[in-house]
C-alpha positions in Angstrom: 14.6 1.6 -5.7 13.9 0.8 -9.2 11.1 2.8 -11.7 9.6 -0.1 -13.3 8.0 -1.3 -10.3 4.8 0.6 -10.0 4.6 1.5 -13.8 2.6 -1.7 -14.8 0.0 -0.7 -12.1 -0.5 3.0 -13.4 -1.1 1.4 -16.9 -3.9 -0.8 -16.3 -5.1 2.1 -14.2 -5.0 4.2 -16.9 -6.9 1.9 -18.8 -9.8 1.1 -16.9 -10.1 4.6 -16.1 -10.1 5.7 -19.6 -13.4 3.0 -19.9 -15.6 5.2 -17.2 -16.6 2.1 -15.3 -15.8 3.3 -12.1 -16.4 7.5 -10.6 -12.6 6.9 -9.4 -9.7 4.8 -10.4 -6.3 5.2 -7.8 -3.2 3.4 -6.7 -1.5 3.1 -3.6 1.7 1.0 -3.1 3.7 -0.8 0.1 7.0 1.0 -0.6 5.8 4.0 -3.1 3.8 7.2 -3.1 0.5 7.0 -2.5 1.2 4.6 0.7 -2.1 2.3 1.9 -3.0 4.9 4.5 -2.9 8.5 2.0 -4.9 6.6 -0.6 -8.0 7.2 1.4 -7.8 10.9 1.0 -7.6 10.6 -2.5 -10.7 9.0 -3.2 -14.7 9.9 -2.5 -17.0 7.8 -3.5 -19.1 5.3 -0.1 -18.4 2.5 -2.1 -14.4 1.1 -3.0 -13.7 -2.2 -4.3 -9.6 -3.1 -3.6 -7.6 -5.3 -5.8 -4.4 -6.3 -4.8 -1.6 -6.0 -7.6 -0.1 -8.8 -6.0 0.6 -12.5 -7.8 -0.1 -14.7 -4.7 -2.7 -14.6 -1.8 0.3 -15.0 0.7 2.0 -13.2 3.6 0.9 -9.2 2.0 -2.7 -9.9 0.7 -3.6 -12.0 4.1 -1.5 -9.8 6.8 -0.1 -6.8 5.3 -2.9 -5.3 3.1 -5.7 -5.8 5.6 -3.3 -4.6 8.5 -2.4 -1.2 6.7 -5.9 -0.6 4.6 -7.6 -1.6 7.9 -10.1 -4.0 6.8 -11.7 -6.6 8.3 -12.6 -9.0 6.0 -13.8 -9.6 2.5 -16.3 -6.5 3.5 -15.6 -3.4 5.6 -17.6 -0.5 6.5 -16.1 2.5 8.0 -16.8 5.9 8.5 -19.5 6.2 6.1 -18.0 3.7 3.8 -18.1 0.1 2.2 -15.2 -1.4 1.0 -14.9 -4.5 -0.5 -11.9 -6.6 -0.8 -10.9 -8.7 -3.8 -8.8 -11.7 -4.5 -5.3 -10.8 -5.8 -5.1 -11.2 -9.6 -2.2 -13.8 -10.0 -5.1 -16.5 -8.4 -7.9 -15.5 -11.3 -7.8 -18.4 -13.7 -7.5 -16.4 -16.7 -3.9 -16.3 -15.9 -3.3 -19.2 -17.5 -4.1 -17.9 -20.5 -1.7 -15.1 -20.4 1.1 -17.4 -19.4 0.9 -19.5 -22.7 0.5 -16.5 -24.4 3.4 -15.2 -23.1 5.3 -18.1 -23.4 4.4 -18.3 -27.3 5.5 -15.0 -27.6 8.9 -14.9 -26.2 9.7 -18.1 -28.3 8.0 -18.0 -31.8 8.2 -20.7 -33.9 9.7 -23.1 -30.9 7.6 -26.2 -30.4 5.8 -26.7 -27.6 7.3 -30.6 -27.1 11.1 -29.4 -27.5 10.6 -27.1 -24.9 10.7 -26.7 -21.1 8.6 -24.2 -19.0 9.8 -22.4 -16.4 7.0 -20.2 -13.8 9.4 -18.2 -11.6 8.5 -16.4 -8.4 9.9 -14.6 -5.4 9.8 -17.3 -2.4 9.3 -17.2 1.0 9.1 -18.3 4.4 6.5 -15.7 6.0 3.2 -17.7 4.5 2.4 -21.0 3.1 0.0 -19.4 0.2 3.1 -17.0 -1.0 3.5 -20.0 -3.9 0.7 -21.7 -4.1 -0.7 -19.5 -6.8 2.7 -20.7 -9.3 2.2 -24.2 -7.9 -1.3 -24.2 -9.2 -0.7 -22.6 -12.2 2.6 -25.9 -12.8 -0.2 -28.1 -12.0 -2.5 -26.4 -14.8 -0.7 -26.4 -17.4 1.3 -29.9 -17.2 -2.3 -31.4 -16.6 -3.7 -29.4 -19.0 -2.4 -31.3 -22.6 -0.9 -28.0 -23.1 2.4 -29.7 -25.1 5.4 -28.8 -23.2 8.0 -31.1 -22.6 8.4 -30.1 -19.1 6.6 -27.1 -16.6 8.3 -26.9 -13.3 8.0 -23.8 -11.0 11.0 -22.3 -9.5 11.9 -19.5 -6.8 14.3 -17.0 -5.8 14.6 -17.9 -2.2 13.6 -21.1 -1.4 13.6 -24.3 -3.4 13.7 -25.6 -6.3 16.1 -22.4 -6.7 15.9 -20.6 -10.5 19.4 -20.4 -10.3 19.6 -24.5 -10.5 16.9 -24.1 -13.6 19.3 -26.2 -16.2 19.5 -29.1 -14.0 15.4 -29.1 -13.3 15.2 -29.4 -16.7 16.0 -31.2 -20.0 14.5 -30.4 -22.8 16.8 -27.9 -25.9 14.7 -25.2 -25.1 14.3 -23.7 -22.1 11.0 -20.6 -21.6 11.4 -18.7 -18.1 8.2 -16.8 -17.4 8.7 -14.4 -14.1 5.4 -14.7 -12.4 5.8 -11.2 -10.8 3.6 -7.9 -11.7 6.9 -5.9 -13.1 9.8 -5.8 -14.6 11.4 -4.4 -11.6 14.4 -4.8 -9.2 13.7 -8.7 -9.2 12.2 -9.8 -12.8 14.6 -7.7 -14.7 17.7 -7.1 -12.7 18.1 -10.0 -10.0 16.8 -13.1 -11.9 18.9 -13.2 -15.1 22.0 -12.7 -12.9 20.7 -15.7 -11.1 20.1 -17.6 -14.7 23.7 -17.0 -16.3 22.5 -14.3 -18.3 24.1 -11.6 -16.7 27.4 -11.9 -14.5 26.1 -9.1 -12.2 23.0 -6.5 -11.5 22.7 -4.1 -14.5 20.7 -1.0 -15.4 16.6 -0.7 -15.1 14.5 -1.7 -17.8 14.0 2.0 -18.3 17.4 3.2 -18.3 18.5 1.1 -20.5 15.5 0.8 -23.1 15.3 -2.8 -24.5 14.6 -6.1 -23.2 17.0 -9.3 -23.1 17.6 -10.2 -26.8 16.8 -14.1 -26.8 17.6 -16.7 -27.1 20.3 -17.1 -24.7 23.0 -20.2 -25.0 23.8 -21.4 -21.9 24.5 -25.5 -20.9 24.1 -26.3 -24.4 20.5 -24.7 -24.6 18.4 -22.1 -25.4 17.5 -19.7 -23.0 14.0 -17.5 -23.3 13.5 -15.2 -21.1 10.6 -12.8 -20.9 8.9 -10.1 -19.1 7.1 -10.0 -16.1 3.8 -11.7 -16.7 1.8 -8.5 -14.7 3.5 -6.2 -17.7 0.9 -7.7 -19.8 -1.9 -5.7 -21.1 -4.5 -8.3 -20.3 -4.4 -7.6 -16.8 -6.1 -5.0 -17.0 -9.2 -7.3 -17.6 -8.0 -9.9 -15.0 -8.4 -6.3 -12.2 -12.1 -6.4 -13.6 -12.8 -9.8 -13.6 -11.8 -10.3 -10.1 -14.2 -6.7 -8.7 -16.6 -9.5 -11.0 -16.1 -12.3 -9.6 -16.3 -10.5 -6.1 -20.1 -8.9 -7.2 -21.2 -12.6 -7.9 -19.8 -13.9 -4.9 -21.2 -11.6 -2.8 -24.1 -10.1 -4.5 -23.5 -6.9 -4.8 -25.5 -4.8 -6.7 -25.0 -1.3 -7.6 -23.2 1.5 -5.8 -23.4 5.4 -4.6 -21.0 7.8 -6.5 -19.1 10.9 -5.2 -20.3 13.9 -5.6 -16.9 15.3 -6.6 -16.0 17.2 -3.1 -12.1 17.6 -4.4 -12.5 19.2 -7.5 -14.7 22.0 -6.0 -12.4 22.5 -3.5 -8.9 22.9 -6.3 -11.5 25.6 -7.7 -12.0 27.2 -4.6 -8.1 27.1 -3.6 -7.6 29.2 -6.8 -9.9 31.6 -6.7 -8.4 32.6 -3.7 -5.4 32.8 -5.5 -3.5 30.0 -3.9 -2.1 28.8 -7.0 1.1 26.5 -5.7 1.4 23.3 -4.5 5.1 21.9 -4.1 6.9 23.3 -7.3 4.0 23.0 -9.4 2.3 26.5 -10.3 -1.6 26.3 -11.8 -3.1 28.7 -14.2 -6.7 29.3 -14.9 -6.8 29.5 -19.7 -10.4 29.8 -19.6 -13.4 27.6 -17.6 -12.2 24.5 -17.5 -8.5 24.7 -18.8 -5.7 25.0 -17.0 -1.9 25.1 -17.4 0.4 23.9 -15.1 4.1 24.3 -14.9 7.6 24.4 -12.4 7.1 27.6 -10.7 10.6 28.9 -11.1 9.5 28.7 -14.6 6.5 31.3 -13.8 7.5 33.8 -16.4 9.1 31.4 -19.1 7.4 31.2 -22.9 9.6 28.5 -24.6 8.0 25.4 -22.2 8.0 22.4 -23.7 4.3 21.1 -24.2 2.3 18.4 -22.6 -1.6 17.7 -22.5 -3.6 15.5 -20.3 -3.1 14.1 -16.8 -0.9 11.4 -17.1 1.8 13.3 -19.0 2.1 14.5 -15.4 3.1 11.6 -13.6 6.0 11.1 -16.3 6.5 14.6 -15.6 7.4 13.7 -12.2 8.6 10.3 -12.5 12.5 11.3 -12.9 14.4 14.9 -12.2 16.6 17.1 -15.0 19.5 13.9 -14.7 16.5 11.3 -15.3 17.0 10.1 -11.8 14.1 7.8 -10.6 12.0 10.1 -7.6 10.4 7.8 -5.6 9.8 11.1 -3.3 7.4 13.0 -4.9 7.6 16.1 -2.2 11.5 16.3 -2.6 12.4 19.6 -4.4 14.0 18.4 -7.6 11.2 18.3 -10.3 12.9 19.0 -13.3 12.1 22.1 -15.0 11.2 23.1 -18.6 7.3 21.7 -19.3 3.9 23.2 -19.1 0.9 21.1 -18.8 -2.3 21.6 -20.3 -5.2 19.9 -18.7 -9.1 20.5 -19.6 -11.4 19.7 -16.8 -11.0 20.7 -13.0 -11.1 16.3 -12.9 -8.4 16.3 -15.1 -6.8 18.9 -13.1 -7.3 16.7 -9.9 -5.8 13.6 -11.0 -2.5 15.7 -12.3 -2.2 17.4 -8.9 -2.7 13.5 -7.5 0.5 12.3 -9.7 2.7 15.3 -8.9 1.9 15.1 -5.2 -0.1 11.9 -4.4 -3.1 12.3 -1.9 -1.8 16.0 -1.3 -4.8 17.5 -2.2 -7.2 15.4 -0.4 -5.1 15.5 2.7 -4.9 19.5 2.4 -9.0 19.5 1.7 -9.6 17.1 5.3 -6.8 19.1 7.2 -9.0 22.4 6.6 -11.7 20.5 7.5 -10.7 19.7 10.8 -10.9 16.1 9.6 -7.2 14.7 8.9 -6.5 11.7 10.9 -2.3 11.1 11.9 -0.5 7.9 12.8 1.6 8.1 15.5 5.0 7.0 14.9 4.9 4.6 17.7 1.6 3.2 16.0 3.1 2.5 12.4 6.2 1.1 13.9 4.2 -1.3 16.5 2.7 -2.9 13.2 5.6 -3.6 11.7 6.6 -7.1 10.7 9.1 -9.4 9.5 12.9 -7.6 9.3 11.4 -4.3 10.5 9.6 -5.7 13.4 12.2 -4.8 16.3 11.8 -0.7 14.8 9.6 0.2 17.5 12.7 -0.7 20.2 14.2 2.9 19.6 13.9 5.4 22.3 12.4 8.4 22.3 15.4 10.5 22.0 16.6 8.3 19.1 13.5 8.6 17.2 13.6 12.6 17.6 16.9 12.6 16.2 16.3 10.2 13.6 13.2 11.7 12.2 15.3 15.4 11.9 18.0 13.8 10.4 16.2 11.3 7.9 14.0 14.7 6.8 16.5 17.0 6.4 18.7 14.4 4.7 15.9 13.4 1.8 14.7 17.5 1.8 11.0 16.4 1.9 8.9 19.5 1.7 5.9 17.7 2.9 5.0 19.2 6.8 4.4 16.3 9.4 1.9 16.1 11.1 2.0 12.7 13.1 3.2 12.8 16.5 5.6 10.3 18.3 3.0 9.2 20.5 -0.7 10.9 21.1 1.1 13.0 24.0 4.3 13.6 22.3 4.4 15.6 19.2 7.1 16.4 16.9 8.8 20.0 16.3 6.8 22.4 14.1 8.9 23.2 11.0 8.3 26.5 10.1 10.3 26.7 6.9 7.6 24.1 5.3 5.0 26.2 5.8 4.0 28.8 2.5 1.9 30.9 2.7 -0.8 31.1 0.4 0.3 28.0 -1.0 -1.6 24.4 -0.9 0.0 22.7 1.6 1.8 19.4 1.5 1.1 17.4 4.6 2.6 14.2 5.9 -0.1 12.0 7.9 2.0 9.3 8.6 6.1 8.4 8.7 7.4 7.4 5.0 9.5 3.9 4.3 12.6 6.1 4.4 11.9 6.7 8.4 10.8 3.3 8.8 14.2 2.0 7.4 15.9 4.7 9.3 14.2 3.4 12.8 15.3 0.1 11.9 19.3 1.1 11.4 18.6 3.0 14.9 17.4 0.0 16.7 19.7 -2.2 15.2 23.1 0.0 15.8 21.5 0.0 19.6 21.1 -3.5 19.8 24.2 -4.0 18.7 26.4 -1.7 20.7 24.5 -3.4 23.8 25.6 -6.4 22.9 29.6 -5.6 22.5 29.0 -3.6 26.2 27.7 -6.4 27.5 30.6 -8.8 25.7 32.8 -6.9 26.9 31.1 -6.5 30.6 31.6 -10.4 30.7 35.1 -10.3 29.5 
């Protein structure tokens, strides 16, 4: 739903990744492309340490991340592999330090005493732990002869509300610090509606350029409101200090690398001249360049110019109206670019950010070694307001798979079945030939939410039949 969600993630990606420290560096994401289960096919290496992105260690990092990344405790091994699960960040203690930093940044100049400190997070209901991690961070700082007249925590949905912020408080100045990892649909858009900054939603971060101007004068105060504390740059060394702090714990030493399997494979794929994946085109330069571009733009010489791998996820980030595409294998990648890349790894990781986990899914599939999730399977594990999904009946989940599909114009070919015994229609049209597939091993958030408006116009229209059965 909104740009700015994920982008924070891909940035401190980028920069551990650009240190060498690990063979591989990837994202995946609950509600974005790569999901938990295609992230697998986009990495190699035996040995995979997981951080969650997250701020608490709550409802997703204790049910959600195991349940759909399959682990089974602090230490998994599987099919060959080890992986080792991490704390979330928001519960290293070095966030302390990035919250006063960021507190003294969004108010210069403002003393410490005249001023009130405000830790905002989500809320909820589903776990306990969800805000202990702000809770402890309060505790931290009003303990920690830090200087501030006040430091309170405050939620979204559940008490103390943010929205009741100027009666929780009394000092002139007033510092909100949104303890989430973006400035996303919440942090940026929902929260200053709910502080009196804005009467309704506005505009993305990204669509509209520049952050809230403070300070803000509301109930005789000042307001300061700043980004999401995950936006900072630091975090980047809070990911690394928690795979750390997991090595110490748990004494691990050293670690087996890939051998690389992916990138021998794109160079395989193109010398036998299957040279398109999606709507992107590839072009050998010369060994180890490459050029890559829209491939309605095949014969076009006045492409605008972009090098390295990242430049491709902008690429891809928004079509030709600079609509946000949170579906990567939908056709409308703007046009009008060429990429140059110089290594076949570099090469990889822009293929990876076009189409996420397409060519590791396309690499396993010719291998006879792409595992599917039935549809019955992902919505079984389903929880909280998607639980009752899995209620839908086969003939409603045929229909609502064509039309969600067909609606969103993925190009991506499924491959999951409804249940082991009951597979879906072949779509023809999605298959190219001599192209590099895009494969779907398991049902997007778009069919997910679709299941659930099937089940719950069912459970509805049973419940006026039956009203008006009793009538």
């Amino acid at each position: 739903m909104n740009p700015d969600s994920s982008a924070p993630t891909h940035l401190h990606a980028d920069e551990i990744r650009r240190r060498g420290l690990f063979r591989e560096v990837a994202c995946c994401f609950w509600k974005e492309e790569p999901n938990m289960r295609e992230v697998y096919e986009m990495v190699e290496s035996e040995v995979i340490y997981i951080v969650p992105n997250f701020i608490s260690e709550g409802y997703f990092c204790q049910q959600v991340l195991p349940r759909e990344l399959r682990l089974d405790g602090p230490v998994t091994h599987r099919d060959g592999k080890t992986f080792h699960y991490c704390d979330p960040v928001g519960i290293h203690p070095n966030m302390t330090r990035l919250l006063l930093q960021r507190a003294d940044e969004v108010a210069p100049g403002v003393p410490r005493a005249e001023t009130s400190l405000i830790i905002v997070g989500h809320g909820t209901n589903l776990n306990e732990n969800s805000t202990k991690a702000i809770q402890d961070q309060v505790k931290l700082i009003r303990e920690g002869g830090y200087g501030f007249a006040e430091v309170v925590d405050a939620y979204m949905e559940e008490a103390p509300f943010v929205a009741d912020w100027s009666k929780m408080t009394t000092a002139a100045n007033v510092v909100v610090v949104p303890f989430f990892i973006a400035d996303g649909l919440h942090s940026f858009q929902d929260i200053p509606v709910l502080l009196g900054m804005r009467e309704e939603t506005g505009a993305a971060l990204s669509e509209i350029g520049l952050f809230y101007s403070n300070p803000h004068h509301l109930h005789g105060r000042n307001l300061y409101y700043s980004g999401a504390i995950g936006t900072e740059p630091l975090m980047a060394e809070v990911i690394l200090d928690q795979v750390h702090d997991f090595d110490a714990k748990h004494a691990v030493t050293g670690g087996r690398l890939a051998l690389g399997c992916l990138n021998q494979k794109i160079s395989t794929w193109l010398d036998e001249g299957r040279e398109v994946m999606g709507e992107v085109l590839v072009k050998v330069k010369t060994e180890d360049r490459y050029s890559l571009r829209h491939v309605l733009d095949r014969d076009c010489s006045d492409l605008a110019p972009h090098a390295g791998a990242i430049a491709a996820r902008e690429i891809a980030r928004c079509d030709a109206a600079g609509k946000f595409r949170p579906l990567h294998s939908a056709p409308t990648m703007k046009r009008g670019w060429e990429l140059h890349v110089e290594s076949l790894e570099e090469l990889r990781l822009a293929l990876d950010f076009f189409y996420p986990a397409a060519v590791g899914c396309a690499s396993a599939h010719e291998a006879g070694s792409l595992a599917s999730t039935p549809l019955r399977e992902l919505l079984g594990r389903q929880t909280g307001m998607y639980r009752f999904t899995n209620t839908i009946s086969d003939e409603q989940a045929f229909e609502m798979v064509k039309k969600t599909c067909a609606a969103k114009n993925c190009q991506r070919r499924i491959l999951w079945p409804l249940t082991p015994e009951q597979p879906f229609p072949e779509d023809e049209s999605k298959a190219q030939a001599g192209a590099i597939p895009l494969l779907c091993i398991e049902a997007c958030p778009h069919i997910v939410s679709a299941a659930r408006k099937s089940a719950k116009e069912a459970f509805e229209a049973k419940e006026a039949q039956r009203k008006t059965g009793s009538t």
